[in-house]
Structures are given as C-alpha cells and as structure tokens.
N, C-alpha and C positions, 0 to 999 in steps of 0.2 A: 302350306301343309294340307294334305287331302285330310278331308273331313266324311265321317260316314255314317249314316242313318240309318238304322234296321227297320220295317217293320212287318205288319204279318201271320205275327206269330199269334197265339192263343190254342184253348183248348178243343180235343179233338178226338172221334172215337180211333177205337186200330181199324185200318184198314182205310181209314178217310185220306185225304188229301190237304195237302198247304199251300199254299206259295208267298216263300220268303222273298221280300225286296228290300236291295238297298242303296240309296240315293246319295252318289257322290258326286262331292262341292265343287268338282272341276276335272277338267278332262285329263286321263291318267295319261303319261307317257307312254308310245307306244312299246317300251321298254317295260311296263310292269305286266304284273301277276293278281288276279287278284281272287278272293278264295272262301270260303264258307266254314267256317270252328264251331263245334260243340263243345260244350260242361255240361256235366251231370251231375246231381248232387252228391258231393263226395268224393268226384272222381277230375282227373285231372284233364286239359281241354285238348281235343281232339281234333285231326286234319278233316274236315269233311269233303270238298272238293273244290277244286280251283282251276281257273281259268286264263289263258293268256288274253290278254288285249288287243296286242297284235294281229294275230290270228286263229285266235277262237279255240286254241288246242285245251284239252280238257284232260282233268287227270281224278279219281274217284276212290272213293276211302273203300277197300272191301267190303263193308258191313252196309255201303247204300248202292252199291252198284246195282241196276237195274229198277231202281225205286228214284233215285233220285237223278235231277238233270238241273244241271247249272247253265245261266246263260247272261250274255250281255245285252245292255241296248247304247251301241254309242252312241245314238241321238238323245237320248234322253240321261244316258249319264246312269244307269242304273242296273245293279245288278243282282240278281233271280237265282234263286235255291227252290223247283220245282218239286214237291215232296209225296210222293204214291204209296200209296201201301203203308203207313204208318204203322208202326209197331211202340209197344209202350216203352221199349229199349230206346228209341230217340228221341224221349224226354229229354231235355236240355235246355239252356240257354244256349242260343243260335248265334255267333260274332261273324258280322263280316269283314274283314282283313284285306290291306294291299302291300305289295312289297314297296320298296322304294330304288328300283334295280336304277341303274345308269346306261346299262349297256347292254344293246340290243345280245341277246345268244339266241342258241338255238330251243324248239319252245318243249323240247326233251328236258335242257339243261335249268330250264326257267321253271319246269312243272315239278322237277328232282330237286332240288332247291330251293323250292318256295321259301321265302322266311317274312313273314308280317311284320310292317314295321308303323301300319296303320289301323287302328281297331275300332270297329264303333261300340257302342254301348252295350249292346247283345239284345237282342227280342226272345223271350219264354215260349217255348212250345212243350205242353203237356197232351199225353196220348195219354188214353182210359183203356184200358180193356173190359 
C-alpha cells in the first residue's frame, strides 16, 4: 500500500512563495496519477493539480494556474506542489493523493479521471495578508 508524507507547509505572507513535498514509500506504477488536494476551513476538499507518472502530463485547478507547478522526482520518489504568488484564498490544508489505476490509458483520460485512492496526512499552509 502506497504511503504518503506531506511536508512544507507553514505560514506565509501574500505574495511569498512555498514548496510543497511529498515523499512516497515506493515506486508508483507507471500506470498511476498522482495529485495535490486542498481544505479550507469550512469548505469542502478541493482538486488542486495532478500529475501522471508515466509521463509527466499535468492537469491545474483554474484558481492556481499560473502560480502554481507540480512536479515529480522518480529518483527520489517525491512529489512537488511549487506554490507563487500566494494569496490568503489558499489557506488550507495541503493532501497529497494517488490513484491506484491498473491500466495504463491515455494521460487525457488518466488526468479526467483522477480519483485518490491514497491520502497523506495533509501539511497546513496559512497566507497573512
């Protein structure tokens, strides 16, 4: 069973920058997905962006495009929520997620479909204004 470890996160003005990591227990299939969730308080948990494994295709939530970049490292097993421009709207708990797909598709159908079926614990990120 994939195991996942956020860390990272802490507080921060608007406008600063983050970087989310998170360090998984073992090499994913090249059949998975795997992907970055917010919570806010009060508010229910949110796509933020995710990435195939495969081959790197990337898919981004409208409200982080162009602030935020996700990425992998297969040698290290670890996966990146690069975070710019912080606004106090992306207060959150941060989860990192994988799917547990079986079967290679295309990384269209893999990015449309994401569904977690692996969560880590979530790392807190607070923006000040």
């Amino acid at each position: 069973q994939v195991q996942l470890v956020e860390s990272g996160g802490g507080s921060v003005q608007t406008g600063d920058s983050l970087r989310l990591a998170c360090k998984i227990s073992e090499r994913p299939y090249s059949s998975y997905t795997l992907g970055w969730f917010r919570q806010a308080p009060g508010k229910e948990r949110e796509f933020v962006a995710a990435v195939t494994w495969r081959n790197n295709a990337k898919k981004y939530a409208d409200s982080v495009k162009g602030r935020f970049t996700i990425s992998r490292d297969a040698a290290s097993l670890t996966l990146y929520l690069q975070m710019n421009s912080l606004k106090p709207e992306d207060t959150a708990v941060y989860y990192c997620s994988s799917d547990g797909r079986t079967e290679v598709v295309s990384s269209n159908i893999a990015l449309a479909t994401f569904q977690p079926v692996y969560w880590g614990a979530g790392t807190q990120v607070i923006v000040s204004s």
